[in-house]
ZAMARGU-4260 file (C-alpha; in steps of 0.2 Angstrom, whole numbers, plus 5000, padded with zeros to 4 digits):
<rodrens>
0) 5343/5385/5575 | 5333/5387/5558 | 5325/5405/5556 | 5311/5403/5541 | 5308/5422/5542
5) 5326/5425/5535 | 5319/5420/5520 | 5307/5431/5522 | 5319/5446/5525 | 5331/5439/5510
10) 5315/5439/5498 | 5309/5454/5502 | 5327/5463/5500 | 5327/5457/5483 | 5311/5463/5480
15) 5305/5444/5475 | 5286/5438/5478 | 5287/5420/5483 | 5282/5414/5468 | 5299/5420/5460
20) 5309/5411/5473 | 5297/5396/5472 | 5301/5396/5454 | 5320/5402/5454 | 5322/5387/5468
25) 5313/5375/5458 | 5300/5372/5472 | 5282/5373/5475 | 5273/5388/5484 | 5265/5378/5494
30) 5283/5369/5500 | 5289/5387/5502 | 5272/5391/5512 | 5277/5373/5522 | 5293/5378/5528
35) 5288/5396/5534 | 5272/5390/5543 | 5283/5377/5551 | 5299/5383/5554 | 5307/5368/5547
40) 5313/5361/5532 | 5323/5347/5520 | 5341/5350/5520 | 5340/5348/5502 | 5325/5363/5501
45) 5335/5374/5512 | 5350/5374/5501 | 5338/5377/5486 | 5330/5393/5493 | 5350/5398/5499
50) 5356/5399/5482 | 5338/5404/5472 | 5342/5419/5485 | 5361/5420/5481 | 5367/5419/5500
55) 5376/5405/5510 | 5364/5392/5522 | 5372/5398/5537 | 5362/5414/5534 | 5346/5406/5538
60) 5352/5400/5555 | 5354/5411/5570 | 5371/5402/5573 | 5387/5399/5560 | 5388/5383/5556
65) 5406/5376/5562 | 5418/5374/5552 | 5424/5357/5551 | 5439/5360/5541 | 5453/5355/5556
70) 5443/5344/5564 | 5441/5333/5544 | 5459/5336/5542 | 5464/5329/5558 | 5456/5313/5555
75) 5462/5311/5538 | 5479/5312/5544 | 5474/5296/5557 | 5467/5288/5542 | 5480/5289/5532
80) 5492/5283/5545 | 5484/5266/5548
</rodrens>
């Protein structure tokens, strides 16, 4: 599940105001301000504030995302059977 307030905790290590990670991020404050007030957000935005703060998506979510390495490689290997 998404955790907003990681961005929060990530931003404030690093010392930054939301109007640097807006601008690092290439955002709005007020899309920033969206997301935290809702808890939710774009794919797309949520990969932009991961790497305007230097960290991997998955460190917004309370969960890993899988890795769908062996699951992809498995059905390659049926796909290139056929």
């Amino acid at each position: 599940m998404f955790d907003c307030q990681q961005i929060n905790v990530l931003r404030e290590a690093k010392k930054m105001s939301i109007v640097e990670l807006a601008r690092t991020a290439g955002m709005t404050t007020q899309a920033i301000y969206g997301i935290l007030g809702r808890n939710d957000g774009r794919c797309s935005s949520i990969a932009r504030l991961a790497k305007a703060l230097g960290v991997s998506v998955n460190a917004f979510f309370h969960e890993e995302l899988p890795d769908f390495k062996a699951e992809r490689e498995r059905y390659e290997g049926i796909i290139d059977r056929k």
